[in-house]
ROVO-126830 format. One record per residue: x, y, z of N, C-alpha, C in turn. Coordinates in nm, 3 decimals, padded with zeros to 5 digits. Layout:
REM residues N
> n_c1 | n_c2 | n_c3 | ca_c1 | ca_c2 | ca_c3 | c_c1 | c_c2 | c_c3
> X | Y | Z | X | Y | Z | X | Y | Z .
...
REM end
This chain:
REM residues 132
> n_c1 | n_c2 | n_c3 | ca_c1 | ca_c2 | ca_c3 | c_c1 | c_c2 | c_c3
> -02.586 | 07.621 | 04.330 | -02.683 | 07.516 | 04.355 | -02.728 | 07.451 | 04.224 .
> -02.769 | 07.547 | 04.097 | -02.822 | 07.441 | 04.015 | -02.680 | 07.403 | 03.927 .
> -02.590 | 07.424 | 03.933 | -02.496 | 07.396 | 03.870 | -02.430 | 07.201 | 03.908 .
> -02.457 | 07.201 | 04.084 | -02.500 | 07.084 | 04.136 | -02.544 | 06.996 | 04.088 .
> -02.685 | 07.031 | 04.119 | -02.828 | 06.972 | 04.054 | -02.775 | 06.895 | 03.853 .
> -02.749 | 07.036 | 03.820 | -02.671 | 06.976 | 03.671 | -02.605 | 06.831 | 03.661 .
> -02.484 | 06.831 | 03.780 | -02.390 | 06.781 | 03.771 | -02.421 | 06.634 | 03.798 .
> -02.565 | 06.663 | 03.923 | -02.568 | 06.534 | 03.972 | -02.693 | 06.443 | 03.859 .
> -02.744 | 06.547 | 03.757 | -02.858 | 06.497 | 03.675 | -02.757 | 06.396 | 03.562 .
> -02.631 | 06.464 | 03.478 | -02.497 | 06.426 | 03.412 | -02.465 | 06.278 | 03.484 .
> -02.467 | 06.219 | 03.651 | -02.424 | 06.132 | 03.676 | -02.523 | 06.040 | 03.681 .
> -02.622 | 06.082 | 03.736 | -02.722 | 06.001 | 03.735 | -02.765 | 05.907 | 03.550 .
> -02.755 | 06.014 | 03.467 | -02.775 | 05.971 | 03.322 | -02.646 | 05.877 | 03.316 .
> -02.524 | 05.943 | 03.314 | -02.421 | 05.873 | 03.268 | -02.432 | 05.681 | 03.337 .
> -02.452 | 05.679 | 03.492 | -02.487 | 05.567 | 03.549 | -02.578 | 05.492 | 03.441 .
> -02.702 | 05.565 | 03.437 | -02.825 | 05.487 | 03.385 | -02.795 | 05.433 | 03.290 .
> -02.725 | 05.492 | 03.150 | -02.676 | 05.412 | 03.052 | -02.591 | 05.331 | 03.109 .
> -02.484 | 05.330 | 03.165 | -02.359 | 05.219 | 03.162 | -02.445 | 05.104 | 03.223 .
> -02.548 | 05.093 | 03.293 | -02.596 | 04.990 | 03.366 | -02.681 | 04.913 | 03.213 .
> -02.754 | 05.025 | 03.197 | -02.797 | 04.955 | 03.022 | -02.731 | 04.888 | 02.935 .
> -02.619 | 04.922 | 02.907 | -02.516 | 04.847 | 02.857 | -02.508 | 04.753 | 02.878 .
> -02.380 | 04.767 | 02.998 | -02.365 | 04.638 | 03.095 | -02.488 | 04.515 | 03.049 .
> -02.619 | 04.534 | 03.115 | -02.722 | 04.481 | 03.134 | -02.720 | 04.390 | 02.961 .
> -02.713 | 04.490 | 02.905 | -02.732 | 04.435 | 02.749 | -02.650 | 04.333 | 02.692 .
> -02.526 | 04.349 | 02.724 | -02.387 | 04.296 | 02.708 | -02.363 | 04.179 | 02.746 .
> -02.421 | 04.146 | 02.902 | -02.430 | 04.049 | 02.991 | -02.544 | 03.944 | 02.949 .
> -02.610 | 03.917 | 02.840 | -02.742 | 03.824 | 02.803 | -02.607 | 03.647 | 02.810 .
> -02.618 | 03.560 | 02.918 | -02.611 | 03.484 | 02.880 | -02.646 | 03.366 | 02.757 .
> -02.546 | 03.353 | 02.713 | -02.537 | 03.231 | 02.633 | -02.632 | 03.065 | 02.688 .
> -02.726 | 03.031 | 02.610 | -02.800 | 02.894 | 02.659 | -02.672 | 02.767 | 02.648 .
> -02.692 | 02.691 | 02.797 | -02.594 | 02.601 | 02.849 | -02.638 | 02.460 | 02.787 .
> -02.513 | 02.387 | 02.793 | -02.498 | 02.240 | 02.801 | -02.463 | 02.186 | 02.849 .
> -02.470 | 02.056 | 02.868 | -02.378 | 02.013 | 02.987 | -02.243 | 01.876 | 02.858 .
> -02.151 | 01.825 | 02.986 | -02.070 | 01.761 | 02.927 | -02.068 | 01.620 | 02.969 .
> -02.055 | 01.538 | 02.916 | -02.038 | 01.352 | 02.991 | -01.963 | 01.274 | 02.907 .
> -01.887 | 01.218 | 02.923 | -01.764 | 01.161 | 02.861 | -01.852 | 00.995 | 02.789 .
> -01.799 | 00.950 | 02.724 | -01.821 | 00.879 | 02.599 | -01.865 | 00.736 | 02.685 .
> -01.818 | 00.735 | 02.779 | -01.822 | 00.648 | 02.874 | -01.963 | 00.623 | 02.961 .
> -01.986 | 00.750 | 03.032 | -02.110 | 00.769 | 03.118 | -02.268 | 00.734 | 02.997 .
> -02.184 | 00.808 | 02.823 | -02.270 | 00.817 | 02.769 | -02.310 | 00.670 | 02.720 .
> -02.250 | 00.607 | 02.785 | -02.279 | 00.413 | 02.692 | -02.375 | 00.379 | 02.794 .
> -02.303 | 00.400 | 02.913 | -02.362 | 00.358 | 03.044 | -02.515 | 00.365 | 03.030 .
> -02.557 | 00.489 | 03.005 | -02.696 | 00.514 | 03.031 | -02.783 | 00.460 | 02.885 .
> -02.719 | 00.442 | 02.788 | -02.773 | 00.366 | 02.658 | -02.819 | 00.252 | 02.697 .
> -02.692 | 00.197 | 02.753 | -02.683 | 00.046 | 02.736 | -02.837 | 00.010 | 02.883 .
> -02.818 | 00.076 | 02.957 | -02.934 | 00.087 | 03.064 | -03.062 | 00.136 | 03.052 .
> -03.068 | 00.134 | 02.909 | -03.221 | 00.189 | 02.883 | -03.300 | 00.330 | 02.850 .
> -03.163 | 00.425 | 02.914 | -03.204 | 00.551 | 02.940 | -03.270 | 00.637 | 02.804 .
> -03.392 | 00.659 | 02.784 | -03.419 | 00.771 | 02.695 | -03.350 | 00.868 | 02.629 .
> -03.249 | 00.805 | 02.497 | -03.177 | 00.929 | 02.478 | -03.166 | 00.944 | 02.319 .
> -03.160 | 01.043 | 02.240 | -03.124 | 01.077 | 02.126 | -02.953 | 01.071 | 02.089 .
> -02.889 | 00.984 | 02.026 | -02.775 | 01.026 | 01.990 | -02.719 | 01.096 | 01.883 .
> -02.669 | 01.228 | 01.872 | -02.665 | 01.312 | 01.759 | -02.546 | 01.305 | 01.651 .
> -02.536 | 01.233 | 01.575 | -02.414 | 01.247 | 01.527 | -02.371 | 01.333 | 01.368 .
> -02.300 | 01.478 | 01.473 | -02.299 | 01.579 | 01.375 | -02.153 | 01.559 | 01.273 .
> -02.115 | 01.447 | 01.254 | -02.008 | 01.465 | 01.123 | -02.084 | 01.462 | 01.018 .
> -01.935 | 01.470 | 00.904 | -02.042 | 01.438 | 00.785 | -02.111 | 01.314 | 00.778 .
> -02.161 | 01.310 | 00.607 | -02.265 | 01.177 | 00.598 | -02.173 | 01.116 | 00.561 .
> -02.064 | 01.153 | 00.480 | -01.928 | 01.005 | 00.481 | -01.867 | 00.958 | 00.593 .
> -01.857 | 01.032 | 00.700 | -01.805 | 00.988 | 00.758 | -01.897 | 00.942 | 00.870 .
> -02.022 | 00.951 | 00.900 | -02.100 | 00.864 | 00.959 | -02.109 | 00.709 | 00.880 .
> -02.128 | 00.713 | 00.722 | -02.111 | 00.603 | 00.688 | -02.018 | 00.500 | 00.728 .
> -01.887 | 00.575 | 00.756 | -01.799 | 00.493 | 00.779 | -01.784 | 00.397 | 00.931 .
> -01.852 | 00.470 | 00.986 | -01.860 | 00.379 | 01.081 | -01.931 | 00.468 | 01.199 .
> -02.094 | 00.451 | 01.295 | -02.187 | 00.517 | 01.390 | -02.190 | 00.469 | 01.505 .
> -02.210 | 00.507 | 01.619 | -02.279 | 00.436 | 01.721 | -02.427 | 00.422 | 01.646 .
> -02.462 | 00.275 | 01.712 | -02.582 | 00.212 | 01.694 | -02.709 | 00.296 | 01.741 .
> -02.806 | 00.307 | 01.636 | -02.903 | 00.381 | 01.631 | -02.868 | 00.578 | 01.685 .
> -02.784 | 00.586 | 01.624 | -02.710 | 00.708 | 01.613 | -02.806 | 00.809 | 01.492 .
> -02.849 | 00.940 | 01.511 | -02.927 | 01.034 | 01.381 | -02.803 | 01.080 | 01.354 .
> -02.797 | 01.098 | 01.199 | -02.673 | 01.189 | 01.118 | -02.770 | 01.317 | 01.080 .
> -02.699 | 01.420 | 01.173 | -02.737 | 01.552 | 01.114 | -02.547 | 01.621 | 01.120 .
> -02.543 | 01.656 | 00.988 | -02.411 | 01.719 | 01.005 | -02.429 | 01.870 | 01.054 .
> -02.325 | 01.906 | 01.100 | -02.334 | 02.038 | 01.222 | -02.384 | 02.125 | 01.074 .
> -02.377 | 02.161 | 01.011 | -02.389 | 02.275 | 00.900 | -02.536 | 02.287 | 00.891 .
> -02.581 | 02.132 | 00.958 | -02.755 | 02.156 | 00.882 | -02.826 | 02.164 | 01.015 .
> -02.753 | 02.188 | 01.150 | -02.810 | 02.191 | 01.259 | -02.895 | 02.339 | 01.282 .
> -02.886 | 02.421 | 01.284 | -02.938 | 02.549 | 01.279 | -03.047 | 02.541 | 01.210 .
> -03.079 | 02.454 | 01.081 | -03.185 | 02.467 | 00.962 | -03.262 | 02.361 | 00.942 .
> -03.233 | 02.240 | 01.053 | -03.271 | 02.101 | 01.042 | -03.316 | 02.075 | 01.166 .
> -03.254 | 02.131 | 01.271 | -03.253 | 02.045 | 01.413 | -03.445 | 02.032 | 01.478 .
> -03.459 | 02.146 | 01.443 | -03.618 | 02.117 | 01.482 | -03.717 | 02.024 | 01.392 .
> -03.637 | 01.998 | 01.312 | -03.717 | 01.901 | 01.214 | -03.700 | 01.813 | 01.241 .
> -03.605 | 01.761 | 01.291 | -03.529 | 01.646 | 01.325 | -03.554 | 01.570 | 01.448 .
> -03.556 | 01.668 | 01.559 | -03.541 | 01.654 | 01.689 | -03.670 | 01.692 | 01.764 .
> -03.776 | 01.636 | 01.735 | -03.903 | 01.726 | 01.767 | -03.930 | 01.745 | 01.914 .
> -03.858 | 01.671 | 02.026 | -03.901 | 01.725 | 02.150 | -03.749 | 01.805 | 02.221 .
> -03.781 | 01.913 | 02.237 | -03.670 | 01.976 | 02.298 | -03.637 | 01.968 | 02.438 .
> -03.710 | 01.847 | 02.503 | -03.680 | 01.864 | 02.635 | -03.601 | 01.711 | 02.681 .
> -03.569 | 01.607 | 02.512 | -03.559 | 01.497 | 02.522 | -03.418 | 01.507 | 02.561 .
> -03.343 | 01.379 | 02.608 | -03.187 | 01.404 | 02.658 | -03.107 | 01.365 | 02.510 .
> -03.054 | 01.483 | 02.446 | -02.956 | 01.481 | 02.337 | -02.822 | 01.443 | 02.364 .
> -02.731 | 01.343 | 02.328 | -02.621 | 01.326 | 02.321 | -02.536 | 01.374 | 02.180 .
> -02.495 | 01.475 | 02.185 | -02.410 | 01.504 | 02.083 | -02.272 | 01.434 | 02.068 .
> -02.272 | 01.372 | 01.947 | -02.102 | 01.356 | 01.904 | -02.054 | 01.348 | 01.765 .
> -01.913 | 01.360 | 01.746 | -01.870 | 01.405 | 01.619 | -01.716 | 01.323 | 01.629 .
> -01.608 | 01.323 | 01.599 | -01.544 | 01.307 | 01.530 | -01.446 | 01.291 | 01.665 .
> -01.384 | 01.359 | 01.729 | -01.312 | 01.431 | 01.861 | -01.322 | 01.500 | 01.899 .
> -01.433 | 01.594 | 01.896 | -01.515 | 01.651 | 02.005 | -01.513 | 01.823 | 02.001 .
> -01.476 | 01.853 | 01.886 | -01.435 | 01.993 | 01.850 | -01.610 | 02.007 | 01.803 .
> -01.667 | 01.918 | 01.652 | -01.772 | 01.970 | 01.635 | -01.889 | 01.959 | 01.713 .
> -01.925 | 01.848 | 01.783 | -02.032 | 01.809 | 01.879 | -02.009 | 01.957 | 01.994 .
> -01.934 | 01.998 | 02.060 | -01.962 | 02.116 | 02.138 | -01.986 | 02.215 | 02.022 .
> -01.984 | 02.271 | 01.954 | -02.052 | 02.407 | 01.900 | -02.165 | 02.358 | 01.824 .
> -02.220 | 02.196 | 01.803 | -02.358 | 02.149 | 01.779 | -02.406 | 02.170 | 01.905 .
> -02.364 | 02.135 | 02.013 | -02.439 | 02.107 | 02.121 | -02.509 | 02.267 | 02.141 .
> -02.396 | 02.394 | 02.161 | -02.428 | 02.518 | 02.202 | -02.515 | 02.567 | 02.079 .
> -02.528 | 02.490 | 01.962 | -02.650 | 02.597 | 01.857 | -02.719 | 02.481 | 01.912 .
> -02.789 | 02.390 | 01.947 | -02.867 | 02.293 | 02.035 | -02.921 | 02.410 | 02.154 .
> -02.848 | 02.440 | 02.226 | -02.904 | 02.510 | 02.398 | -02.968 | 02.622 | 02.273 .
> -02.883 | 02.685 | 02.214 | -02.967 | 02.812 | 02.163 | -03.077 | 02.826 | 02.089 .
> -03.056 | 02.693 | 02.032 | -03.265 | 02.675 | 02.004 | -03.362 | 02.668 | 02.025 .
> -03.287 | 02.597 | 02.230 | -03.392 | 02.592 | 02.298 | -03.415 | 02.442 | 02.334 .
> -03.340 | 02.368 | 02.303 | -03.376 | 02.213 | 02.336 | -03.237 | 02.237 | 02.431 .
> -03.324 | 02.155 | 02.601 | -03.326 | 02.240 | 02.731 | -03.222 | 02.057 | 02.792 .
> -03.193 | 01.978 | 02.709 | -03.129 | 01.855 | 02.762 | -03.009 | 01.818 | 02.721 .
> -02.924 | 01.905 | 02.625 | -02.816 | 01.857 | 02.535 | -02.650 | 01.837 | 02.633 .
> -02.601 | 01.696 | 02.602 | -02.503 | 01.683 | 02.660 | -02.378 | 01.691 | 02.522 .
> -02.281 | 01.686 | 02.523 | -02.176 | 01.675 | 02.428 | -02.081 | 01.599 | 02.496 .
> -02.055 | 01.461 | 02.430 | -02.000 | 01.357 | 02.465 | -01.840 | 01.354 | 02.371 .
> -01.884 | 01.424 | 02.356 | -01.687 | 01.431 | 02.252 | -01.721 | 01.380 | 02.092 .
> -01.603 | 01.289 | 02.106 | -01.584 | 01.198 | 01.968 | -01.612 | 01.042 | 01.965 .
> -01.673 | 00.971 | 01.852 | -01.679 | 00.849 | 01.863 | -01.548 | 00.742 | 01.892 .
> -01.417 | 00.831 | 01.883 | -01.328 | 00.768 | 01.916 | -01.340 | 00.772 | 02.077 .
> -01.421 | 00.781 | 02.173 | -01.374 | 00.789 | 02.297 | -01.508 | 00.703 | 02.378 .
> -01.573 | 00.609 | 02.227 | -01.704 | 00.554 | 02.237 | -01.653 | 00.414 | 02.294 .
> -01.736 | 00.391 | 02.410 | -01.608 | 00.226 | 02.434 | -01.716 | 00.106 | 02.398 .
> -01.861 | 00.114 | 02.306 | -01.900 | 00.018 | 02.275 | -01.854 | 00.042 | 02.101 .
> -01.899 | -00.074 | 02.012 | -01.893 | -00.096 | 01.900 | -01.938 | 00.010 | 01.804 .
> -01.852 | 00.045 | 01.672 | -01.934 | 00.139 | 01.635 | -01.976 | 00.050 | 01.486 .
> -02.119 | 00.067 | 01.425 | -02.193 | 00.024 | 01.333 | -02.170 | 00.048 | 01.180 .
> -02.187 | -00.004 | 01.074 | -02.128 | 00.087 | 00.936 | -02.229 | 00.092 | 00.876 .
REM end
């Protein structure tokens, strides 16, 4: 009987941790969403309340932006973005180059906590004018 009791105290523990684990392991990642370069003019050009983020470098924002576009390059997003971006609940449009850096701006964006960030790709996929 208590050899039982032992056996079933051994499973019960062994359970309790793996669920701890698990549990620990499982912390979702903060989300973004996605909208193509297109949807993202749409709602500009219509007025819509939006921040446009543009994480390349500063040469290469020089070279040519969407209009009224912020240059924060992705490197200074982690150490800048709240300085920058003071309401976290405003609708962020991230973009970059072709769309590699604007998604991992966008996801250190969700993980800061600013709760609106879309990632629109690259300015090459921008179908209004871009500014120099």
């Amino acid at each position: 009987m208590m050899k039982k009791i032992k056996m079933a105290t051994k499973c019960v523990l062994i359970l309790a941790f793996g669920m701890t684990a698990l549990t620990g392991c499982a912390a979702a990642e903060a989300e973004f969403g996605f909208m193509s370069g297109r949807e993202a003019y749409e709602l500009v050009v219509n007025g819509t309340d939006a921040i446009i983020l543009d994480v390349r470098s500063t040469e290469e924002f020089s070279s040519g932006h969407i209009e009224g576009a912020i240059s924060l390059p992705l490197h200074e997003i982690e150490n800048e973005a709240e300085n920058v971006l003071l309401d976290q609940d405003v609708l962020i449009l991230v973009v970059c180059q072709s769309g590699n850096r604007s998604q991992v701006a966008s996801q250190q964006l969700a993980d800061l906590g600013f709760t609106n960030v879309y990632d629109i790709g690259g300015v090459v996929s921008w179908p209004g004018e871009l500014m120099q």
